[in-house]
N, C-alpha and C positions, 0 to 999 in steps of 0.2 A: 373744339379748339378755338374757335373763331366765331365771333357771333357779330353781324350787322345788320341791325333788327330795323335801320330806317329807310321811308318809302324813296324809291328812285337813289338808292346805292347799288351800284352795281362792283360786286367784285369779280375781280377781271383776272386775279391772279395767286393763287397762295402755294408757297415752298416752303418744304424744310427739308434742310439739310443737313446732313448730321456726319460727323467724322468720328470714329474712337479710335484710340489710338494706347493699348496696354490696360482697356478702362478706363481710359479716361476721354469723356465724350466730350464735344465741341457742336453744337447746336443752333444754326441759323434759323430763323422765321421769319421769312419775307412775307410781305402781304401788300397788293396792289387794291386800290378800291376807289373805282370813280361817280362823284356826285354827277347824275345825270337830268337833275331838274335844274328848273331855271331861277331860281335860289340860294342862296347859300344853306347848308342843312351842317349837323353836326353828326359826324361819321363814331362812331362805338368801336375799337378794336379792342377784344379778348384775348387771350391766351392762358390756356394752363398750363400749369410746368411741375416737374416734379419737386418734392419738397425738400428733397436732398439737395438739389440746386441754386446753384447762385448766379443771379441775374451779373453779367458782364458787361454787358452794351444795351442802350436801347436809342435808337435815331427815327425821326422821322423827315420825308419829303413833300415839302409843298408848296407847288407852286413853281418848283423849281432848286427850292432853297431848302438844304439840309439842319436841321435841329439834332444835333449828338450830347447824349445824357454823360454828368459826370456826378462819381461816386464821392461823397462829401460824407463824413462825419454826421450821425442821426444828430444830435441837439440843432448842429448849426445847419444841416438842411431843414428841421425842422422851424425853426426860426425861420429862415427863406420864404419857407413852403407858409407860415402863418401868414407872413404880410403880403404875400400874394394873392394869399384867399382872401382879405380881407379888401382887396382892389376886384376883386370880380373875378380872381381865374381859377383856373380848371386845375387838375391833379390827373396823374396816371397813378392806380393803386395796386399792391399785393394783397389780399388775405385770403385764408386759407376756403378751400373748397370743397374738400374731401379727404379719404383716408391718404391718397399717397399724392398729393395736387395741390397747388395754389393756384389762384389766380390774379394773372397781371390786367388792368382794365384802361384801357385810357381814351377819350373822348374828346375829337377836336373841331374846331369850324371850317368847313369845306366850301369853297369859293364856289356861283355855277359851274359846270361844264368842267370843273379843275379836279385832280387824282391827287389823293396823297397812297405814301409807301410809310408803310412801318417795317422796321427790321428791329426783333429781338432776337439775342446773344444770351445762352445760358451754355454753362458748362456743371459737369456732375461725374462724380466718381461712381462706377458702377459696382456695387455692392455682390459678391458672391452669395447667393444661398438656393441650398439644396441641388449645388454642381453645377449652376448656369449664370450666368450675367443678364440682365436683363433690361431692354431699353425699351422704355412705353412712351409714345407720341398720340395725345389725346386730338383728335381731331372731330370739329362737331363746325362743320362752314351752313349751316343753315339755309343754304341754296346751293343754286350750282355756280361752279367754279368753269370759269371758260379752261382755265391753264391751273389744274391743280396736282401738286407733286411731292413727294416723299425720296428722299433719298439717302441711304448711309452706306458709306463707306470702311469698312473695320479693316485695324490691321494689328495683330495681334504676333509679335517677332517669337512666341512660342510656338507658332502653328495652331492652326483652329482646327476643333474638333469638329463641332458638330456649329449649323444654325438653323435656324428656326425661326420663323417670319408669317406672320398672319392677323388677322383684324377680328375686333369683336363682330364689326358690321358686315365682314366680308362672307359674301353669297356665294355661289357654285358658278354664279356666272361672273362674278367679280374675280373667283380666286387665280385665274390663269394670268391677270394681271399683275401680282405680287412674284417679280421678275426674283431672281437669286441664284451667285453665280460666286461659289468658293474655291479657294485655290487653299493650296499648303499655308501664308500665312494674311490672304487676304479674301475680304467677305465683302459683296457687292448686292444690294437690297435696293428693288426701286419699285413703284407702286406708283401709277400715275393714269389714273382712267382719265376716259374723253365723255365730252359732257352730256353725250347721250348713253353712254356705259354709267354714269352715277345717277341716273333719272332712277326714281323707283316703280316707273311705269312710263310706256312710250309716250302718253301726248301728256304727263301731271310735271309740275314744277319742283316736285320732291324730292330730294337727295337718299340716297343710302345710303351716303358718306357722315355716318355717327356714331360714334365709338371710339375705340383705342387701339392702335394700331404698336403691335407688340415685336420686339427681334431679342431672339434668346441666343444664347449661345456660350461654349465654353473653350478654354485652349488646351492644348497637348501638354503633359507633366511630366518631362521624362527625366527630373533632378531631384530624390529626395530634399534635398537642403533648401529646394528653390530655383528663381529667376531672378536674375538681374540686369536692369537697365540702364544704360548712362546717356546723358545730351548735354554737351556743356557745361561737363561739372555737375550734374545732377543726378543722384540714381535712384531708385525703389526698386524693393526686394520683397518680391510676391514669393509668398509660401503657402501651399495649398498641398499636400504632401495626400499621394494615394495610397490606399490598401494600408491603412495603418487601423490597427484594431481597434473597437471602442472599449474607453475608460469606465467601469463602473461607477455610478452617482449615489449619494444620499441626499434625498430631495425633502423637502419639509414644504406644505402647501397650507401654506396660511389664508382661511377663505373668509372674507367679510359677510356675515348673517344678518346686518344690522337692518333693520326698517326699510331703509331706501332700497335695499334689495329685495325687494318685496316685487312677488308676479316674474312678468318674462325673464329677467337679469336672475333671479337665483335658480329660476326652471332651467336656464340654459347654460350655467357655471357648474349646475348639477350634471346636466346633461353632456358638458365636455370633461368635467373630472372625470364622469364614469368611462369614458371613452378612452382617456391621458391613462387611467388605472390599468385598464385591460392590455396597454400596449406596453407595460412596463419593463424592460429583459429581467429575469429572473435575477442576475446576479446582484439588480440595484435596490438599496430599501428608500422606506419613504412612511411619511406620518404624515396627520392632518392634524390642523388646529383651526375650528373655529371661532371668530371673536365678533363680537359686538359691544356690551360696556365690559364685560368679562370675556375671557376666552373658557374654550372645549377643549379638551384631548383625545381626541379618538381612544389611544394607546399613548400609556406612560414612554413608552420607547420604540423607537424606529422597529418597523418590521421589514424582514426579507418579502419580494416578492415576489412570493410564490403560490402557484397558484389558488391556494385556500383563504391565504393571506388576503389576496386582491378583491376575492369574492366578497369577504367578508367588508373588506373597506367598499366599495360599491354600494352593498346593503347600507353601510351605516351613512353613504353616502345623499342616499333615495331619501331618510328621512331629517336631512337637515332643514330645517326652517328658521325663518324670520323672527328678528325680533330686538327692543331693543335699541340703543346708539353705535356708536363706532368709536373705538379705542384700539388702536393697532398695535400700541407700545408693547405693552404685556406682554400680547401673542407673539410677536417678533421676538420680541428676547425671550420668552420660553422655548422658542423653535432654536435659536441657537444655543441656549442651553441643553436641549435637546442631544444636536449636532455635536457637541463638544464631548458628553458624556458618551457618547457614541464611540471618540475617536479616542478617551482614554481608556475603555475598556476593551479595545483591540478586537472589537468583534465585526471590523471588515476589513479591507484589505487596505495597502499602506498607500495605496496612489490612489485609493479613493476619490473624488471629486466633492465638494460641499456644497451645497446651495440652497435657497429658501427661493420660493418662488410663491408671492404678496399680490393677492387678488382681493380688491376694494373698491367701492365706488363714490367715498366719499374724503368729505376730510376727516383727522382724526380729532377728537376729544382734546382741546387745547389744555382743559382742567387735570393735573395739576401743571403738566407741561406744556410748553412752549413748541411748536415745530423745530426751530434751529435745536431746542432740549432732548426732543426726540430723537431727533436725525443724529444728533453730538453722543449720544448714550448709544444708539445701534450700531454708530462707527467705531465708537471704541472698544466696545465687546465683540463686535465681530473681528477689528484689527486686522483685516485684509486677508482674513483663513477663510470665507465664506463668500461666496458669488449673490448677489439677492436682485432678482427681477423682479418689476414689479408690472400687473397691467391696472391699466386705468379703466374700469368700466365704465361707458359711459360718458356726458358730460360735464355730471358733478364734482365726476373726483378729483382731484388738487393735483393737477400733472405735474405743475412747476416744481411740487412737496416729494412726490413720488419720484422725479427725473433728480433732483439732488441726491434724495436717498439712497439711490438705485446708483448711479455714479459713485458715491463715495465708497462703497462696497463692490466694486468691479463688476458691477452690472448694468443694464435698460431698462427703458418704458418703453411701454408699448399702450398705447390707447386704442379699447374693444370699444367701437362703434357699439350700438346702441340699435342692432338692425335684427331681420331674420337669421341671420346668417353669424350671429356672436360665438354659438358652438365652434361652428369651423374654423373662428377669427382666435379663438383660444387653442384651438387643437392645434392652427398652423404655428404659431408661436412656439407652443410647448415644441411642437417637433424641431422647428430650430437650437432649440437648447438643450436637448434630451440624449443627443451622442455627441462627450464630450470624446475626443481622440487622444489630445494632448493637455496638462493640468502644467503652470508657472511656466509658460513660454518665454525665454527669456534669451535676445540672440545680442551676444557681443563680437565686435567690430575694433578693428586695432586705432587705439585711441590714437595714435599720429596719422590717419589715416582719413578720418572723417570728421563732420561736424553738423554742428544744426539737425541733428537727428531727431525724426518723432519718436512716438512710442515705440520702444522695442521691448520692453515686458507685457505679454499677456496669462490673464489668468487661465483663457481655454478658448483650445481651438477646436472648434465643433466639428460636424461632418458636413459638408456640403459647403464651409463660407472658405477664407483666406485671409492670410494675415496681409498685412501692408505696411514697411518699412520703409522712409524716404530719408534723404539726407543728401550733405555735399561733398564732394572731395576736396583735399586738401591738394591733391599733386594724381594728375591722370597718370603719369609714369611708377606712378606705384600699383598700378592695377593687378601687376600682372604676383604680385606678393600679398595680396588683400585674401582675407582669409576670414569664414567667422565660424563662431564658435558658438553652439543651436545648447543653453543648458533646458534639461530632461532628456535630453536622447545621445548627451555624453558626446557628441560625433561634433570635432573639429577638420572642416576639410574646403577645399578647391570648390569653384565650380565654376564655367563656361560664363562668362560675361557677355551679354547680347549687344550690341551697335546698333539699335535701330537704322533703318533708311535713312536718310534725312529728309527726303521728300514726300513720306508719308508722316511728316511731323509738322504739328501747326503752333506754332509759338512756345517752342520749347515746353513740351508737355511736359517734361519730368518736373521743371521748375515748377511749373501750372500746378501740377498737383500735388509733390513739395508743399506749396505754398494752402491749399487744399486741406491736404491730414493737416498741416499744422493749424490752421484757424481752428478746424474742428475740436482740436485737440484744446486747444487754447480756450476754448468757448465754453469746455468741459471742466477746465482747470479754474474758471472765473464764478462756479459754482462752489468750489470746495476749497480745503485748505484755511491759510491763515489770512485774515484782510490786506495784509500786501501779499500774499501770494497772487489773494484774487484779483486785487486791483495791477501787477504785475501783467496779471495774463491776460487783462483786459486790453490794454494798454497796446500789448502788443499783438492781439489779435485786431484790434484797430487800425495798427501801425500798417501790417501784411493788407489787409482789406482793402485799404487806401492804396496801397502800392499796387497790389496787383488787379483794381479795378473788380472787385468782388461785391456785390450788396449782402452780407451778412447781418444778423439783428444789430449789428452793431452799426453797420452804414445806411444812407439811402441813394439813390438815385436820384440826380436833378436835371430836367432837359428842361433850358431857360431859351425861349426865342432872343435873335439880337435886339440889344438895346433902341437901337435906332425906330426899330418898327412901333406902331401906334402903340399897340396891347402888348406887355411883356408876358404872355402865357406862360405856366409852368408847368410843370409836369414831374410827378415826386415817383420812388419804385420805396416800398418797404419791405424787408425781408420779412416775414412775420415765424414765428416759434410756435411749438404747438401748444396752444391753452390760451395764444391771443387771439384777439380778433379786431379786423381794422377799423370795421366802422359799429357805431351804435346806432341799433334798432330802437325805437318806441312806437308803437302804433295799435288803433282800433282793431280790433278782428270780429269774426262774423259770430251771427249767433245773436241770442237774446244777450242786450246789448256787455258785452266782456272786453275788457283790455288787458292785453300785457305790456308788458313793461321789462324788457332786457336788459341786463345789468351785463356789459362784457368785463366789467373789470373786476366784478366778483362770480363772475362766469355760470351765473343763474339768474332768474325770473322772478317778478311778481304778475299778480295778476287778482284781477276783481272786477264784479259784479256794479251797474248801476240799473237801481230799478224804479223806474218810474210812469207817468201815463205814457200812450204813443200821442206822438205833437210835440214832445218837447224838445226844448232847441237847447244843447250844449256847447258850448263853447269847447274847443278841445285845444286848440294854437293860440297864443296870441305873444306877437313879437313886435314892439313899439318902435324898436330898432329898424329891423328891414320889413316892417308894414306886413308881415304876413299873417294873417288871421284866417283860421280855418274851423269852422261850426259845423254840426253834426245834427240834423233832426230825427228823429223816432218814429217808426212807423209799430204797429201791431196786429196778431194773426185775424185773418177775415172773420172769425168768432170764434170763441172760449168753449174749451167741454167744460160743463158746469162743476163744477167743484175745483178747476184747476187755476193754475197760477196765470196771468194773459203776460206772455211771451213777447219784449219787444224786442225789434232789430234796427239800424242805422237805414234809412231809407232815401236819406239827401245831405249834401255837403252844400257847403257854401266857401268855396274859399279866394278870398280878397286877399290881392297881390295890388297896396296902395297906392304904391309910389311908381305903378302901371295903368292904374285903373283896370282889372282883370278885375273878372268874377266869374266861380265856374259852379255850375250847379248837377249834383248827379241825383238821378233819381233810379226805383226797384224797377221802371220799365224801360227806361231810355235813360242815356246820358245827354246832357244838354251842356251846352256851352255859351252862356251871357257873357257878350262886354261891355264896358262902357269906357268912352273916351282913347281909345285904343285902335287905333286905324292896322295895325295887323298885328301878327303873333310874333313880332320879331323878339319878345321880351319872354318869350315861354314856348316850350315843344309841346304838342299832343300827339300822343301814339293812339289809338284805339284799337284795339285786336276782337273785332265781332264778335258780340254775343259773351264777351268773357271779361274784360279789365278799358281801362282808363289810364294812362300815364300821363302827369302831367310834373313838367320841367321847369321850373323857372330859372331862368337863366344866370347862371354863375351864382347858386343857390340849390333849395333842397331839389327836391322829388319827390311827389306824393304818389303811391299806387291807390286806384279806385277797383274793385273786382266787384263783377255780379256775379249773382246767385241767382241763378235762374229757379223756378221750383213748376212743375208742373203745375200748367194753367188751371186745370178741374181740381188742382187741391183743396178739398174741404177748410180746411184751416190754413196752410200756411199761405206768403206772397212771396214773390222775388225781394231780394234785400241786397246789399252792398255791405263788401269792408273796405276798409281804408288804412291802409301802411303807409307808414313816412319812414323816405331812406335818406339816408345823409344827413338825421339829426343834427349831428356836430355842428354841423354850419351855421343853426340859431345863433345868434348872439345870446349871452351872460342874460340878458332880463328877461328870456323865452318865460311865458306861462300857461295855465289851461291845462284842464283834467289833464293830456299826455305832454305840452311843452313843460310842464313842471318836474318833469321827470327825464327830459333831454340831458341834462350834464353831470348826469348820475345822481347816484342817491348812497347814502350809508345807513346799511343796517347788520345787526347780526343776527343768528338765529340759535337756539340753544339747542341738546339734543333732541332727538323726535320721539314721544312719547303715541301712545298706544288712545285714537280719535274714535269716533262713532263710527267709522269707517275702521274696518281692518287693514282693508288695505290701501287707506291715506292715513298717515300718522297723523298727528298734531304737533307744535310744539310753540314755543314765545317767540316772537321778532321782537328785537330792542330796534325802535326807528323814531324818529320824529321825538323823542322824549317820552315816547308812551310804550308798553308792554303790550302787546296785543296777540293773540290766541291764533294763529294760522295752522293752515292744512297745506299737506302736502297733494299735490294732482296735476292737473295739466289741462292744456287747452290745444286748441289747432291752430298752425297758421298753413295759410291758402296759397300761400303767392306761389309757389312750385306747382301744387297739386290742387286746382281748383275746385275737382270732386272729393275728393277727399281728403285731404290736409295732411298735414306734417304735426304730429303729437309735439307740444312744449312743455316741457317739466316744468313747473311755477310752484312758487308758494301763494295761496290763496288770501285775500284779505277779507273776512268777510264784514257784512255791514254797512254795503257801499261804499267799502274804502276807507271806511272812517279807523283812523290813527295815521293813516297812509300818507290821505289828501290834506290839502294845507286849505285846512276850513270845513266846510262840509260839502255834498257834491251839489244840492240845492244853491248855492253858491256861482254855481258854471253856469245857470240856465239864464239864455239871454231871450231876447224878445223877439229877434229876427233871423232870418239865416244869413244873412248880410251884413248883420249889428256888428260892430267896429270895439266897441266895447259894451 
């Protein structure tokens, strides 16, 4: 949850606090941390938060004097946030972390001897599925914490059923600590060891405090129709209705076989079909279609499924293979076609459910269509009679394309990671959608009565989640005549209107979350429809944001120190979406010498070989602007098996900070550290983490990471070697160049589909880049920075030739004369 990785920070204190109140949670994180050298040092605060959440507050303490962030408008905080950077200051960042996570980062200067406090504010509607609520606090303090604590308070005006309260990290000897104490409609959760209870051994400085710390729980249902809540004019109308039978489905499983599915991802789509098949109730049918540049049909026509049925699709399951581009048009609308012929020849029942569920991992085949062509052609054939989920395997696949599609047709995305564990990341999904209960939910409300309502038509209510209806009253004395009317179950009636407490209420929650489903909703509406619809919903999911202090992708957070003071530091919060990413990567990685090259705004990779003697000195940075220049020497293995190719690796950097006089030199045995003309490091940090990496800082500027590679000293052939990553690209200035700065501010290319390479299982296919056509391979490289022994697999497209169509010029071109040489 928290990480402050610098020497002599000591944190002294971390809370969180957490209120829910109907589901809707309210989220403090305090965090104490005092600079204990006799220095000023720059203190690193973390936090992850969940993705569903919107950052509401973020303040810091120092010194004394409080810093409180305000929610502005993304372009004009952007603006802000530009010409701040461009005076030397700092940022507080979002981007995303992981599957259900973001994270917030921000990094400030800490006086000697002086504490600051950060406190973040998030609030989050808690999602029902599979009968429970669930509130996850990632907590990861990387030491120990003198005073560290958890705390939430639920109060739930249904009555709580059941809770549930425990930690990934938590041990037999930890667990007596996770206190919990429920009553009829309130839940009390505290967890707060002492700082020799989190040691992971009595005399080591180890924490056990890493993990996630999880509180489930659900409420009492004892209103077919529902719950309903009022605060000041505000209500929501929770429907989660029990013991109601499930709806039979006809499911259509549109599976993507193209090339890039190639190895783990079609072994483990396979491996979860066959598992989704076997669980399917009998009364529901279902068809498969495979596509790549053409689609497959299992069978002309939906089957029951039943037992012979199922087997049989399984078998034909085991031998789907690879092959081929990606065209998803087709298949999709043969699958509703499908679906339709189904439903005129009356051979299932009348309250049937329809759905297609669109498993891909790439984008599709723009030849002869257009994506908005696509999207506009499946909306209008399906015309709202058909549900279509879609998952995103993977990195490649086009989420932003797949989250339109999928919305416009009353349905989700969902993006399958890309791990060991994708079977089960598919199975659980599929199980959320696979018992529908209720088919056109649709509840009306007596129009003198209410207003400002969200969504109140749903296509289906599954097992295990809840509907959620908010809106306002027009006149509280008409309560007691308010009446709705549920269409599919025919039943107009009363029911019991709940008062919450007041004192279990924090800022008129019903408003709070009101204001909540409708952004969400609105955010939803600003992908589809008509261009002033979109721009409409834009508009005023901006307007609410801004009002109720929300960071949505639509706002950011700005915590600007006061004017008066020397330095105006900034501090920026962005919400990020899933498929962006905040910052751009470019950087060397290890190995016989390879670079990648990350593209986030086309959400893939290149990557290429330079091969030349060991001694030679690359140039890789070079910025005339803020004087940074960073060179790269070559080392090679202690001796060649004879016939073989000689392997070189990165074995020394040089990089020159001019307008510092800095110079830093790493070498495959030791890291060293030259300077000249520089009487301290006030203008750069150095981390070093023994035996493993290098970080070095320049001050309101990038950050390079240095990693060793240590290799067994009697190794016959190889030596220790270094890589080198640069974080915070962006920050170059416009005229960055060198083998990787020439790639800092993006790049444009495109790629055609993937044909069949020397390699089976790396396609081929053309990159259009630089004005040249050039021949690439699909495959992958490593990066180190997480996992030093072992890497992190990067999907890339390959250039081969030392880069040549890529690079601007040839790579002979980069080689300079010195590791210091300037130009």
């Amino acid at each position: 949850m928290f990480l402050f990785s610098v020497f002599q920070i000591e944190v002294q204190r971390i809370k969180v606090d957490c209120k829910v109140t109907s589901r809707f949670a309210h989220t403090v994180m305090t965090t104490k941390a005092l600079n204990k050298a006799n220095v000023s040092q720059e203190v690193s605060f973390e936090v992850e938060l969940p993705k569903t959440s919107f950052i509401t507050n973020f303040s810091m303490s120092i010194d004394g004097k409080t810093y409180t962030g305000v929610v502005k408008e993304k372009e004009q905080a952007k603006q802000q946030y530009q010409k701040a950077v461009s005076s030397g200051q700092t940022a507080g960042l979002v981007k995303a972390s992981g599957r259900k996570m973001e994270k917030f980062s921000v990094t400030v200067n800490v006086a000697a001897d002086s504490s600051v406090i950060f406190i973040l504010t998030h609030e989050e509607l808690l999602q029902r599925h599979f009968g429970k609520y669930e509130l996850m606090i990632r907590v990861k303090p990387k030491q120990l914490i003198q005073h560290f604590e958890i705390v939430a308070d639920i109060y739930e005006p249904q009555g709580i059923a059941f809770v549930d309260a425990y930690g990934t990290f938590i041990t037999n000897e930890l667990l007596p600590l996770v206190e919990k104490t429920v009553t009829d409609k309130k839940a009390h959760v505290s967890f707060s060891p002492t700082l020799d209870q989190q040691r992971k051994c009595t005399e080591c400085d180890g924490t056990l405090i890493d993990g996630d710390f999880f509180i489930k729980y659900d409420v009492n249902r004892a209103h077919d129709i529902g719950d309903i809540q009022i605060v000041n004019g505000y209500f929501v109308h929770f429907f989660a209705p029990a013991n109601l039978p499930r709806v039979p489905k006809m499911v259509v499983f549109v599976i993507d076989n193209s090339y890039s599915m190639v190895g783990n991802k079609m072994a483990q789509t396979k491996e979860a079909l066959v598992t989704i098949l076997g669980e399917l109730p009998e009364e529901d049918y279902f068809a498969i279609i495979v596509f790549s540049t053409t689609f497959v049909v299992w069978r002309p026509h939906l089957s029951k499924a039943t037992p012979e049925n199922v087997k049989a699709a399984q078998e034909y399951v085991k031998t789907i293979e690879v092959i081929a581009g990606t065209e998803l048009h087709d298949a999709v609308m043969h699958g509703v076609k499908m679906l339709y012929e189904e439903q005129r020849n009356d051979t299932a029942p009348k309250n049937i459910v329809l759905m297609i569920i669109l498993l891909t991992d790439g984008e599709p085949n723009t030849y002869p269509r257009t994506l908005p062509e696509i999207q506009e052609n499946i909306r209008h054939t399906i015309d709202g009679n058909i549900t279509l989920f879609s998952l995103a395997f993977g990195n490649d696949a086009n989420y932003g394309f797949l989250d339109t599609l999928s919305k416009q047709n009353n349905g989700l995305v969902r993006r399958i990671y890309e791990d060991s564990d994708a079977p089960l990341q598919l199975k659980g999904f599929y199980e959320e959608v696979s018992s529908p209960l209720l088919s056109d939910v649709q509840f009306h409300y007596p129009d003198n009565t209410v207003n400002s309502l969200t969504r109140s038509h749903f296509k289906q209510l599954f097992n295990g989640s809840e509907i959620m209806v908010a809106g306002r009253l027009n006149d509280l004395n008409e309560i007691d005549n308010f009446a709705i009317e549920l269409k599919g179950q025919a039943n107009t009636q009363k029911w019991e209107t709940i008062f919450p407490d007041e004192e279990y209420i924090f800022r008129d929650f019903t408003e709070r979350l009101w204001a909540y489903l409708t952004i969400q909703e609105l955010l939803d509406k600003k992908d589809k429809g008509t261009p002033e619809e979109k721009g409409n919903a834009t508009d005023e999911a901006l307007r609410l944001s801004l009002k109720y202090n929300f960071v949505t992708p639509l706002t950011s957070m700005v915590v600007t120190k006061p004017e008066d003071e020397t330095k105006n530091d900034m501090f920026i919060a962005d919400k990020l979406t899933e498929g962006m990413t905040k910052l751009k990567f470019a950087r060397t990685l290890d190995g016989d010498p390879h670079f990648i090259i990350e593209l986030p705004d086309q959400n893939d990779a290149l990557c290429f070989n330079i091969d030349d003697k060991p001694g030679t000195i690359f140039n890789l940075v070079r910025d005339p602007l803020t004087g940074i220049v960073v060179n790269g020497q070559t080392i090679g293995d202690k001796k060649v098996i004879p016939g073989n190719k000689m392997h070189t690796y990165f074995g020394r950097f040089g990089i020159i900070h001019e307008k510092f006089g800095i110079r830093l030199m790493g070498t495959g045995e030791r890291l060293i550290v030259l300077t000249e003309r520089c009487p301290s490091f006030s203008s750069m940090d150095l981390q070093v983490i023994k035996d493993r990496s290098l970080t070095v800082t320049l001050r309101n500027s990038v950050k390079f990471l240095i990693i060793l590679h240590k290799v067994w000293q009697k190794h016959p052939y190889h030596q220790d070697y270094l890589g080198f990553y640069t974080l915070d690209s962006h920050l170059f200035s416009s005229n960055v160049h060198g083998l990787l700065g020439q790639f800092y501010h993006g790049l444009e290319f495109e790629v055609s589909e993937p044909f069949p390479g020397k390699d089976p299982n790396k396609p081929d296919a053309i990159m259009f880049v630089k004005e040249h056509e050039l021949v690439v391979t699909r495959g992958w490289q490593k990066d180190f920075r997480q996992d030093v022994k072992n890497g992190e697999k990067v999907p890339c497209w390959f250039i081969h030739n030392n880069g040549t169509g890529l690079l601007d010029g040839v790579h002979t071109d980069y080689i300079v004369s010195g590791l210091f040489k300037t130009i």
